[in-house]
C-alpha positions in Angstrom: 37.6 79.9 -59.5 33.3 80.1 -59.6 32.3 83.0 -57.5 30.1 82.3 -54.5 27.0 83.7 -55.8 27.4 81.3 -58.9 27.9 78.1 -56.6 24.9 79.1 -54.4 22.7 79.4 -57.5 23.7 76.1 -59.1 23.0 74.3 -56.0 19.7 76.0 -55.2 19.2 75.1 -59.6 20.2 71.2 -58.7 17.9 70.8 -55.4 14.6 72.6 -57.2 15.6 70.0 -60.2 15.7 66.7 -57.6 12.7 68.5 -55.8 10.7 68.4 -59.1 12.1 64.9 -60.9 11.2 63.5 -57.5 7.8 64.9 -57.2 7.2 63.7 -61.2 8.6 60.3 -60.3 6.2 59.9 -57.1 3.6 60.8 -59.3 4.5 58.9 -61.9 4.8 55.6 -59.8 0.9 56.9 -57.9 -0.6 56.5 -61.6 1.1 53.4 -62.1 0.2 51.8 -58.8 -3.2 53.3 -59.6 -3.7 51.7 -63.2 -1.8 48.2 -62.1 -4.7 48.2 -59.7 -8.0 49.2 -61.9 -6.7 46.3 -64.3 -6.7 43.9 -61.5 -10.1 45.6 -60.5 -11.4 44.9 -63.9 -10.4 41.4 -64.6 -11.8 40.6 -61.2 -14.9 41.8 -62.2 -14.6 40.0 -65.3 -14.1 36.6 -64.0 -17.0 37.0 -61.8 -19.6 38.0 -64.4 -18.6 34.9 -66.2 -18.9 32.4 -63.2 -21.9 34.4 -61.8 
């Protein structure tokens, strides 16, 4: 049987570890969003220097 102390520490272990994977992930999916965008950006640019 896990002492209390040693519960109490693995959970407060497993929420900083979600806390931080989500805060990556949010991050992760920002640049994504962020880059998808610029590239659209870009080719719109692109299509209108060559029909201006």
């Amino acid at each position: 049987m896990p002492r209390y102390s040693d519960i109490t520490e693995m959970s407060r272990y497993t929420t900083w570890l979600m806390r931080v994977h989500g805060t990556l992930f949010f991050s992760f999916l920002a640049l994504l969003c962020f880059w998808i965008i610029s590239k659209l950006i870009l080719k719109f640019y692109a299509i209108r220097e060559q029909h201006a």
